[in-house]
Backbone as ProteinMPNN parsed JSONL, in Angstrom:
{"seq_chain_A": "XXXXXXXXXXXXXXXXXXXXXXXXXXXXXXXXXXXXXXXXXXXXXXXXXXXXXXXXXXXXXXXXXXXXXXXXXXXXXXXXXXXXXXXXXXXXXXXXXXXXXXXXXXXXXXXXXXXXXXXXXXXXXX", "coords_chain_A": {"N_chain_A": [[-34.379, 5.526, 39.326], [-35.207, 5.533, 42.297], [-35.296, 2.889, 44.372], [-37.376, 1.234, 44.901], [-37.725, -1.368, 46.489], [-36.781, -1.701, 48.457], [-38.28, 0.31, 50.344], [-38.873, 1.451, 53.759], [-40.415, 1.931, 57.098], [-40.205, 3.787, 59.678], [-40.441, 4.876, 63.036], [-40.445, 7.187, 66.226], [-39.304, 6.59, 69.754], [-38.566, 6.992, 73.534], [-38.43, 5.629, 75.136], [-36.369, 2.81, 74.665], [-36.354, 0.195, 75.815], [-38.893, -0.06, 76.805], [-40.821, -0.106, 74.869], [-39.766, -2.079, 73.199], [-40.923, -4.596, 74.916], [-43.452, -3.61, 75.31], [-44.213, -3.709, 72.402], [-43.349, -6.609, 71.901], [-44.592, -8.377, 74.317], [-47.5, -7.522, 74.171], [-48.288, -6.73, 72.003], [-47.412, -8.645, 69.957], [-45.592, -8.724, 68.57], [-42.875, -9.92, 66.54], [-39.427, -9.031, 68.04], [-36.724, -7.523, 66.556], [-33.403, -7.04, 67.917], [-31.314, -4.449, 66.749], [-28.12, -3.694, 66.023], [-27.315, -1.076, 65.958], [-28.903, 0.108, 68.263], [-31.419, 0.169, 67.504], [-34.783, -1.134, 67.093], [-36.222, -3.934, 65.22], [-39.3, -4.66, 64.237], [-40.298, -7.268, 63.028], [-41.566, -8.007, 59.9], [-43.637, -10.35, 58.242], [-43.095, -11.252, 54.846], [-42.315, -8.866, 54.176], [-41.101, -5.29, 54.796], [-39.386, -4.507, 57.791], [-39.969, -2.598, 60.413], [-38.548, 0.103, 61.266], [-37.754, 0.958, 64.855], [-37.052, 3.566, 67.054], [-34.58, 4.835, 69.074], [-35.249, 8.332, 70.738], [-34.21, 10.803, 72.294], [-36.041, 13.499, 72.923], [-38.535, 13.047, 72.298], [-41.321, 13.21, 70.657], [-44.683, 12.587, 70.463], [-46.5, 11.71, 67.273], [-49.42, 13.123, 66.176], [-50.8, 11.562, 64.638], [-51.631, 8.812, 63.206], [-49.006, 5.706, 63.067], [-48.81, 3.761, 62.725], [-50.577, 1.03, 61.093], [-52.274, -2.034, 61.722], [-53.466, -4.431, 60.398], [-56.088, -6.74, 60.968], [-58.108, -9.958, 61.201], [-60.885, -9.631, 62.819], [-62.023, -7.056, 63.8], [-63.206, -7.052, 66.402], [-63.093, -9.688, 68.052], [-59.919, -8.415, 68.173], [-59.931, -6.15, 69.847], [-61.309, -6.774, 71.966], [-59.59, -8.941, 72.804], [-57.025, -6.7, 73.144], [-58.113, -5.079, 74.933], [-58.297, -6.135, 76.932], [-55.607, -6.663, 77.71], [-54.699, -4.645, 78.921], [-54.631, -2.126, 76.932], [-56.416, 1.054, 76.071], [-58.486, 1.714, 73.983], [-59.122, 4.858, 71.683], [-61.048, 7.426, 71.553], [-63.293, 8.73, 69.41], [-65.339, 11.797, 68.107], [-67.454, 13.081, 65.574], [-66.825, 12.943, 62.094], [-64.919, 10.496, 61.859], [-66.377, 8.853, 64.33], [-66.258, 7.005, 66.946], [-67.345, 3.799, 68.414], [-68.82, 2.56, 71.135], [-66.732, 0.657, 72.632], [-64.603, 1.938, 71.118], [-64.093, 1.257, 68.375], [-64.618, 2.757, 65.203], [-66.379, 2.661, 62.985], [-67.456, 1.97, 59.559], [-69.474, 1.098, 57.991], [-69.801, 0.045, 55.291], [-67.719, 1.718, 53.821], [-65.34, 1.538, 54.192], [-62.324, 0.511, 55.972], [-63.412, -1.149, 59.544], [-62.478, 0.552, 61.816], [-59.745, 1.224, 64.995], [-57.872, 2.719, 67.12], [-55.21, 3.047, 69.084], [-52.904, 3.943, 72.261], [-49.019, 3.416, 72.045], [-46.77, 3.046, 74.781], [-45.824, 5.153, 74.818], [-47.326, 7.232, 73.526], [-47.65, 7.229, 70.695], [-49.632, 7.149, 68.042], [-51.428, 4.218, 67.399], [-52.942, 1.772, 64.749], [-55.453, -0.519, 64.673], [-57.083, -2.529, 61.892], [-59.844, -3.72, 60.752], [-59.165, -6.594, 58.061]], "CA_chain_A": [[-34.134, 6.584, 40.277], [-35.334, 4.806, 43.499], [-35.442, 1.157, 44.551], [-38.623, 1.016, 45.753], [-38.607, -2.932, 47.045], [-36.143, -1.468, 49.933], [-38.779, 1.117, 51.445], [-39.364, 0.737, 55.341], [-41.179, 2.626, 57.687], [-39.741, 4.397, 60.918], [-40.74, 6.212, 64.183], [-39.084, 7.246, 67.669], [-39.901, 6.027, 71.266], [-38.534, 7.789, 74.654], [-37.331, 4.862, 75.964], [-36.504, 1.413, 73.735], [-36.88, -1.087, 76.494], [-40.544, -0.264, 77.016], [-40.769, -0.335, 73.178], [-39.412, -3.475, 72.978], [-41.587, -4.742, 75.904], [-44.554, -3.708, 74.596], [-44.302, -4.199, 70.797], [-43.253, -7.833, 71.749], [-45.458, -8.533, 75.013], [-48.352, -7.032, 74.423], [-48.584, -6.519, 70.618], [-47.115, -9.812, 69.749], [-44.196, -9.067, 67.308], [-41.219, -10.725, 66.877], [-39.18, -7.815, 68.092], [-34.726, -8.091, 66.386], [-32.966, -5.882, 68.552], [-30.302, -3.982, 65.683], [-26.711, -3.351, 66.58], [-27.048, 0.1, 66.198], [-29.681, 0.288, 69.285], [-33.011, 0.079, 67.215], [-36.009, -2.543, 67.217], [-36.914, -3.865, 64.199], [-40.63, -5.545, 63.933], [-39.939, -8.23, 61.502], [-42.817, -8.113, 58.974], [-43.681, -11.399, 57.22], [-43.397, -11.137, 53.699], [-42.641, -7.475, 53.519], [-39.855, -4.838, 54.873], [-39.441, -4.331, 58.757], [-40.605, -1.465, 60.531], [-37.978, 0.686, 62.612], [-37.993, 2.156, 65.594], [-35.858, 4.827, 67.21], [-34.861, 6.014, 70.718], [-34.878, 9.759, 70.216], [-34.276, 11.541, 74.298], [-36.905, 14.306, 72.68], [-39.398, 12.233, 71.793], [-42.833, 13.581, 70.481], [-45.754, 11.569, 69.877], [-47.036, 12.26, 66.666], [-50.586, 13.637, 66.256], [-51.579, 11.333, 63.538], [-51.167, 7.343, 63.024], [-48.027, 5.981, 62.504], [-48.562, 2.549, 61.939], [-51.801, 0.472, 61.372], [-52.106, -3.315, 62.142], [-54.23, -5.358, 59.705], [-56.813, -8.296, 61.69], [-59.229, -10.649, 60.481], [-61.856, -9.587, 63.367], [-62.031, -5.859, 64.905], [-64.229, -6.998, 67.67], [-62.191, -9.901, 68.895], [-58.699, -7.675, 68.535], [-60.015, -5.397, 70.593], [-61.322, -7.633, 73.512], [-57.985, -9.518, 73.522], [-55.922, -5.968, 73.48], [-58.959, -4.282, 76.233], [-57.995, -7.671, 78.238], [-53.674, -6.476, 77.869], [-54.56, -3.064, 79.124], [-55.108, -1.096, 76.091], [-57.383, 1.706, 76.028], [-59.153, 2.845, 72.831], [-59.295, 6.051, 71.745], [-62.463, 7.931, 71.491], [-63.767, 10.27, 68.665], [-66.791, 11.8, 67.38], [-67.129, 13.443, 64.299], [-66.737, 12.029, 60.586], [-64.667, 9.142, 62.498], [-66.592, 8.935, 65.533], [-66.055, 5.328, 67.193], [-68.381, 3.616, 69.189], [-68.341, 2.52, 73.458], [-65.493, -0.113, 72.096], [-63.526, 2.579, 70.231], [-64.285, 1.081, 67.068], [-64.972, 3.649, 64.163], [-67.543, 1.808, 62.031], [-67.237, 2.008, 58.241], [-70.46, 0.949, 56.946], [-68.795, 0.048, 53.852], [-67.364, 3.152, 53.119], [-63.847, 1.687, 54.223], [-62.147, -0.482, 57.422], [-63.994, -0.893, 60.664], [-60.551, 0.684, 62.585], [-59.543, 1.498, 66.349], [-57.052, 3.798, 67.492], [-54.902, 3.344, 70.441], [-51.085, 4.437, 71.988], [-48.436, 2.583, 72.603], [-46.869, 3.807, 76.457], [-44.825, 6.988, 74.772], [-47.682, 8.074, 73.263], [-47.336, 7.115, 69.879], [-51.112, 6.611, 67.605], [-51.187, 2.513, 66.415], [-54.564, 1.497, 64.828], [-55.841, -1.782, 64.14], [-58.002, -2.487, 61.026], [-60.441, -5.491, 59.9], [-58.399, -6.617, 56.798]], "C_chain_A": [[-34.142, 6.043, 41.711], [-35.701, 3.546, 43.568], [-36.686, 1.02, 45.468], [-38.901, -0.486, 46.745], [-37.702, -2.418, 48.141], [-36.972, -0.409, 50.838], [-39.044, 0.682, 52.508], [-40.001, 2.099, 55.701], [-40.309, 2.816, 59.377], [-40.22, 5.272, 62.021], [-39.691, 5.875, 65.247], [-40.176, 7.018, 68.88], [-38.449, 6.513, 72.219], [-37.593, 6.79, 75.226], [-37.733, 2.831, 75.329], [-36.867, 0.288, 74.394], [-38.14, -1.25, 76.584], [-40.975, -0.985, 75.813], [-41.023, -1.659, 73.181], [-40.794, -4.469, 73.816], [-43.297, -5.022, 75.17], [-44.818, -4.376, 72.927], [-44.502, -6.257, 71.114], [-44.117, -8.532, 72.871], [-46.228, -8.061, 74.911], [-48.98, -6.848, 72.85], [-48.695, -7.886, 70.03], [-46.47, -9.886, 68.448], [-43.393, -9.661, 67.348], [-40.338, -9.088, 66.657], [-36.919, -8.548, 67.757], [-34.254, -6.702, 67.263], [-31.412, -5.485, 67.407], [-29.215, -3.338, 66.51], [-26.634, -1.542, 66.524], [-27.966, 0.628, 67.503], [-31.256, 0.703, 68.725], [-33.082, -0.984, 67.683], [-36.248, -2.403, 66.037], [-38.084, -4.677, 64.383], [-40.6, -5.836, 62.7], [-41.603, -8.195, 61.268], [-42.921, -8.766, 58.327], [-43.866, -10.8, 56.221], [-43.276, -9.322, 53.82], [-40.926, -6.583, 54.386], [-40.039, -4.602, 56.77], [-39.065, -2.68, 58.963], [-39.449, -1.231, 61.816], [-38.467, 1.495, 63.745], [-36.929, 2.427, 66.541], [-35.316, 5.247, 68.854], [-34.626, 7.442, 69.707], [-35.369, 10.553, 71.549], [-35.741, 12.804, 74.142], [-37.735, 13.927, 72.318], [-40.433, 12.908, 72.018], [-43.614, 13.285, 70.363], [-46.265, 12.17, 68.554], [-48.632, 12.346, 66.649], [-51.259, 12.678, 65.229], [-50.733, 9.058, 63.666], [-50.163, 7.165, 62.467], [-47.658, 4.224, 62.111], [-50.038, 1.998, 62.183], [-51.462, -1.284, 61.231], [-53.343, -3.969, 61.521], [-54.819, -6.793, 60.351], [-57.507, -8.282, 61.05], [-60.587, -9.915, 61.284], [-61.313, -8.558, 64.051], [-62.185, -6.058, 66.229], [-63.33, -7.934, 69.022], [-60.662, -9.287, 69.235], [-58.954, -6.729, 69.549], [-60.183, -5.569, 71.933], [-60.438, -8.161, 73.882], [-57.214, -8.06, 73.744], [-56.618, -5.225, 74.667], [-58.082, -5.172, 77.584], [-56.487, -6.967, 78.669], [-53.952, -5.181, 78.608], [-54.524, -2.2, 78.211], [-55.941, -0.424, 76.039], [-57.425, 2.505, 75.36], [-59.25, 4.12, 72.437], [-60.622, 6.669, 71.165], [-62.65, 9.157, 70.748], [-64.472, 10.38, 68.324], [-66.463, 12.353, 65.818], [-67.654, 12.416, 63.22], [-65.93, 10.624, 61.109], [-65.096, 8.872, 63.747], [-66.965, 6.66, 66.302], [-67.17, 5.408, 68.464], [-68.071, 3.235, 70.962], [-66.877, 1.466, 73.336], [-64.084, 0.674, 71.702], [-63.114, 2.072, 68.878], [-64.952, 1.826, 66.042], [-65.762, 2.552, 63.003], [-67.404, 1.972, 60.842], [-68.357, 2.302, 57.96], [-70.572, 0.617, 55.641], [-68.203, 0.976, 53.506], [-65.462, 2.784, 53.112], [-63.744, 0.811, 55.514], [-62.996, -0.152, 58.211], [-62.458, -0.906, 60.883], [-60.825, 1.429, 63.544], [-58.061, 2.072, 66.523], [-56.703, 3.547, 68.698], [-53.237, 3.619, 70.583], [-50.277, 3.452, 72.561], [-48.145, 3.445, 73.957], [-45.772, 5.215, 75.735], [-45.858, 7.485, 73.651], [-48.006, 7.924, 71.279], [-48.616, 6.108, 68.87], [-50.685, 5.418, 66.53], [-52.579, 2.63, 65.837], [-54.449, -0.099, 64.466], [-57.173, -1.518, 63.229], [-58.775, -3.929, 60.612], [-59.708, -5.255, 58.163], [-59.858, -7.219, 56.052]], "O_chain_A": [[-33.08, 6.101, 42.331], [-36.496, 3.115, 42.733], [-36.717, 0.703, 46.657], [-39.87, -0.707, 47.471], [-38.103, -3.006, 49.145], [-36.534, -0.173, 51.964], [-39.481, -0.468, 52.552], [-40.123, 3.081, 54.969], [-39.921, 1.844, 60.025], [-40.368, 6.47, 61.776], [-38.765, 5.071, 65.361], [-41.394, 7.195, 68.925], [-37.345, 6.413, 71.683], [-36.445, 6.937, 75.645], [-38.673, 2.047, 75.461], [-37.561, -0.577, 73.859], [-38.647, -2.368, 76.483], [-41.38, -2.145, 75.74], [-42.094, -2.266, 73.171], [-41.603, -5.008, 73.06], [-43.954, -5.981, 74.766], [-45.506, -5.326, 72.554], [-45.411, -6.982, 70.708], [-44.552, -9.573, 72.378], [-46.273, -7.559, 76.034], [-50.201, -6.85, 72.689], [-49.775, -8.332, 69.641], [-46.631, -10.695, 67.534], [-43.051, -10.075, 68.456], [-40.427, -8.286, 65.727], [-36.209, -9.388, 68.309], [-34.754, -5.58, 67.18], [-30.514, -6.325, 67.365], [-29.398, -2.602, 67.48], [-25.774, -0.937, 67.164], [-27.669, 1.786, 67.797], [-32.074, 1.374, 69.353], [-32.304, -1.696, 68.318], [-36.474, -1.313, 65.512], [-37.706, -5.754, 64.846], [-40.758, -5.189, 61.665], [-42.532, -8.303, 62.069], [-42.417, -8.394, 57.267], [-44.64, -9.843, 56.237], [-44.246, -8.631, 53.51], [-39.867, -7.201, 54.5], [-41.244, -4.522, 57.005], [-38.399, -1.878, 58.309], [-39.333, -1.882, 62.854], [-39.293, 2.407, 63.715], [-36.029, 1.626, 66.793], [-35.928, 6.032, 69.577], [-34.138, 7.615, 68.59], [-36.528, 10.861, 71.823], [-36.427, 13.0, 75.145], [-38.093, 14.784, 71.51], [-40.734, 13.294, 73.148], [-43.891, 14.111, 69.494], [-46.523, 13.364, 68.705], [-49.139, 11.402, 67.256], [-52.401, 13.023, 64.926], [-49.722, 8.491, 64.081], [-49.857, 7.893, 61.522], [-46.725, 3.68, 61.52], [-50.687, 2.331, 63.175], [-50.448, -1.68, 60.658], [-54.321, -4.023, 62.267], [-54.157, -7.828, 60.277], [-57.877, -7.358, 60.326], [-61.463, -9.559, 60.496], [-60.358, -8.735, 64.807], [-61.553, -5.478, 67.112], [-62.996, -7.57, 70.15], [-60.152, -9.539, 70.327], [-57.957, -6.484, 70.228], [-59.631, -4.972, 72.857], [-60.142, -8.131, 75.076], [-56.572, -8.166, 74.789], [-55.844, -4.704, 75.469], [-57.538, -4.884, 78.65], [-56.245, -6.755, 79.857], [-52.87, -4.666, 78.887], [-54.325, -1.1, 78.727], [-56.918, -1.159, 75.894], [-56.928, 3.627, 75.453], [-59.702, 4.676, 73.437], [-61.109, 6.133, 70.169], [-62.352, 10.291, 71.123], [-64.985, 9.345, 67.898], [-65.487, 12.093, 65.114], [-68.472, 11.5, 63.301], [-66.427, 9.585, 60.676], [-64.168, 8.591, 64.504], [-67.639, 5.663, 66.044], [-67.641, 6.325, 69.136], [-67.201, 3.681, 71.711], [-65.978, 1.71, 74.14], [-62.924, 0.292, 71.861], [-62.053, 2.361, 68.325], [-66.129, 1.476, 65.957], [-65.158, 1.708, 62.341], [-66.502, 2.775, 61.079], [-68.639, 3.463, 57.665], [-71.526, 0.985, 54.956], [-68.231, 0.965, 52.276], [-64.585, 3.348, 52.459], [-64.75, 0.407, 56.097], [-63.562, 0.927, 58.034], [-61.571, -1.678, 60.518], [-61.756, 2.232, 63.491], [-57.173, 1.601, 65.812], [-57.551, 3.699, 69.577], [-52.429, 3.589, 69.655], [-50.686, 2.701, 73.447], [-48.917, 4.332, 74.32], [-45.131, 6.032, 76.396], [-45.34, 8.177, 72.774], [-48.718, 8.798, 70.786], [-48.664, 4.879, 68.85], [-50.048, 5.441, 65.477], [-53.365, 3.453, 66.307], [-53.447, -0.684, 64.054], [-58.067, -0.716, 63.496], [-58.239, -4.972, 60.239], [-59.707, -4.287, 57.403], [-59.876, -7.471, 54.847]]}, "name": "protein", "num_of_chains": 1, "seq": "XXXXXXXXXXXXXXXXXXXXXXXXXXXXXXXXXXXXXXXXXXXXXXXXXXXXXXXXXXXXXXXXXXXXXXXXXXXXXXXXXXXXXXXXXXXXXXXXXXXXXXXXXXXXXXXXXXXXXXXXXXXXXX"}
Protein backbone atom coordinates (compact mmCIF):
# COMPACT_ATOMS: atom_id res chain seq x y z
CA UNK A 1 0.00 0.00 0.00
CA UNK A 2 2.67 2.59 1.06
CA UNK A 3 6.44 2.75 0.60
CA UNK A 4 7.36 3.57 3.77
CA UNK A 5 11.45 3.91 3.15
CA UNK A 6 10.38 7.29 1.15
CA UNK A 7 8.68 9.08 4.28
CA UNK A 8 10.08 12.71 5.03
CA UNK A 9 9.13 15.23 7.28
CA UNK A 10 8.00 18.91 6.37
CA UNK A 11 7.22 22.39 7.86
CA UNK A 12 6.82 26.17 6.63
CA UNK A 13 8.99 29.29 7.43
CA UNK A 14 7.92 33.11 6.60
CA UNK A 15 10.86 33.82 4.99
CA UNK A 16 13.49 30.95 3.44
CA UNK A 17 16.61 33.01 3.54
CA UNK A 18 16.52 33.34 7.31
CA UNK A 19 15.68 29.58 7.29
CA UNK A 20 18.43 28.80 5.40
CA UNK A 21 20.69 31.12 7.49
CA UNK A 22 19.84 29.80 10.51
CA UNK A 23 19.35 26.04 9.95
CA UNK A 24 22.90 26.22 8.34
CA UNK A 25 24.70 29.00 10.58
CA UNK A 26 23.57 28.49 13.65
CA UNK A 27 22.19 24.90 13.74
CA UNK A 28 24.90 23.44 11.67
CA UNK A 29 23.14 21.55 8.79
CA UNK A 30 24.16 21.04 5.55
CA UNK A 31 21.36 23.10 4.12
CA UNK A 32 20.51 21.83 -0.41
CA UNK A 33 18.66 24.61 -1.62
CA UNK A 34 15.72 22.54 -4.08
CA UNK A 35 14.78 23.91 -7.45
CA UNK A 36 11.44 24.30 -6.54
CA UNK A 37 12.42 27.07 -3.73
CA UNK A 38 12.63 24.68 -0.62
CA UNK A 39 15.60 23.78 1.87
CA UNK A 40 16.27 20.47 2.35
CA UNK A 41 18.39 19.45 5.69
CA UNK A 42 20.26 16.55 4.40
CA UNK A 43 19.98 13.84 7.10
CA UNK A 44 22.83 11.30 7.27
CA UNK A 45 21.67 7.98 6.82
CA UNK A 46 18.01 8.72 6.71
CA UNK A 47 15.38 10.92 4.51
CA UNK A 48 15.78 14.84 4.43
CA UNK A 49 13.65 17.10 6.17
CA UNK A 50 11.69 19.87 4.09
CA UNK A 51 11.02 23.10 4.54
CA UNK A 52 8.52 25.49 3.01
CA UNK A 53 8.09 29.26 2.44
CA UNK A 54 4.38 29.64 3.08
CA UNK A 55 3.58 34.06 3.05
CA UNK A 56 0.95 32.87 6.01
CA UNK A 57 3.10 31.28 8.05
CA UNK A 58 2.02 29.98 11.58
CA UNK A 59 4.25 28.64 14.07
CA UNK A 60 3.01 25.56 15.26
CA UNK A 61 2.14 25.13 18.96
CA UNK A 62 3.83 21.87 19.37
CA UNK A 63 7.46 20.49 18.24
CA UNK A 64 8.15 19.98 14.89
CA UNK A 65 11.38 18.59 14.78
CA UNK A 66 13.74 17.24 17.57
CA UNK A 67 17.60 17.08 17.25
CA UNK A 68 19.29 14.04 18.84
CA UNK A 69 22.98 15.02 20.98
CA UNK A 70 25.31 13.07 22.88
CA UNK A 71 25.41 15.85 25.82
CA UNK A 72 22.24 18.18 26.73
CA UNK A 73 24.35 20.37 28.86
CA UNK A 74 27.11 21.09 26.42
CA UNK A 75 24.35 21.60 23.36
CA UNK A 76 22.88 23.99 25.17
CA UNK A 77 25.93 26.17 26.24
CA UNK A 78 27.22 26.08 22.63
CA UNK A 79 23.49 27.06 21.22
CA UNK A 80 23.02 29.81 24.67
CA UNK A 81 26.61 31.07 23.25
CA UNK A 82 24.70 31.42 19.19
CA UNK A 83 21.88 33.33 20.73
CA UNK A 84 19.34 30.79 21.43
CA UNK A 85 17.00 31.15 24.15
CA UNK A 86 15.40 28.14 25.89
CA UNK A 87 12.09 27.82 26.53
CA UNK A 88 10.72 27.69 29.95
CA UNK A 89 7.99 25.36 31.47
CA UNK A 90 6.68 24.17 34.63
CA UNK A 91 4.40 21.53 35.07
CA UNK A 92 4.79 17.65 34.21
CA UNK A 93 7.70 19.04 31.79
CA UNK A 94 8.94 21.74 33.83
CA UNK A 95 12.71 22.57 32.77
CA UNK A 96 15.20 23.87 34.88
CA UNK A 97 17.28 27.76 34.91
CA UNK A 98 19.03 26.12 31.57
CA UNK A 99 15.70 25.13 29.99
CA UNK A 100 16.47 21.65 30.29
CA UNK A 101 13.41 19.36 31.23
CA UNK A 102 15.05 16.61 33.31
CA UNK A 103 13.89 13.02 32.82
CA UNK A 104 15.09 11.20 35.72
CA UNK A 105 14.93 8.16 33.74
CA UNK A 106 11.56 8.31 32.83
CA UNK A 107 12.69 9.40 29.19
CA UNK A 108 15.29 12.16 27.33
CA UNK A 109 16.76 15.02 29.27
CA UNK A 110 15.18 17.59 26.28
CA UNK A 111 15.17 21.52 25.65
CA UNK A 112 12.86 23.41 23.67
CA UNK A 113 13.68 26.37 21.66
CA UNK A 114 12.42 28.50 18.19
CA UNK A 115 13.94 28.93 15.30
CA UNK A 116 13.46 33.10 14.21
CA UNK A 117 9.69 32.41 12.65
CA UNK A 118 8.72 30.92 15.56
CA UNK A 119 8.76 27.45 14.85
CA UNK A 120 9.27 24.76 18.33
CA UNK A 121 12.92 22.65 17.62
CA UNK A 122 14.03 20.55 20.67
CA UNK A 123 17.19 19.00 21.31
CA UNK A 124 17.44 15.60 23.13
CA UNK A 125 20.42 13.58 24.93
CA UNK A 126 20.43 10.52 22.54
Amino acid sequence: MFRYSIVFSSFSVNDIEVAQDFYTNVLGFSVKNNSMGILELEIPNANNIIIYPKPDHKPAVFTVMNIPVENIEVAVDLLTEKGIQFEQYEGEIATDEKGICRSDGKGPNIAWFKDPVGNILSILED
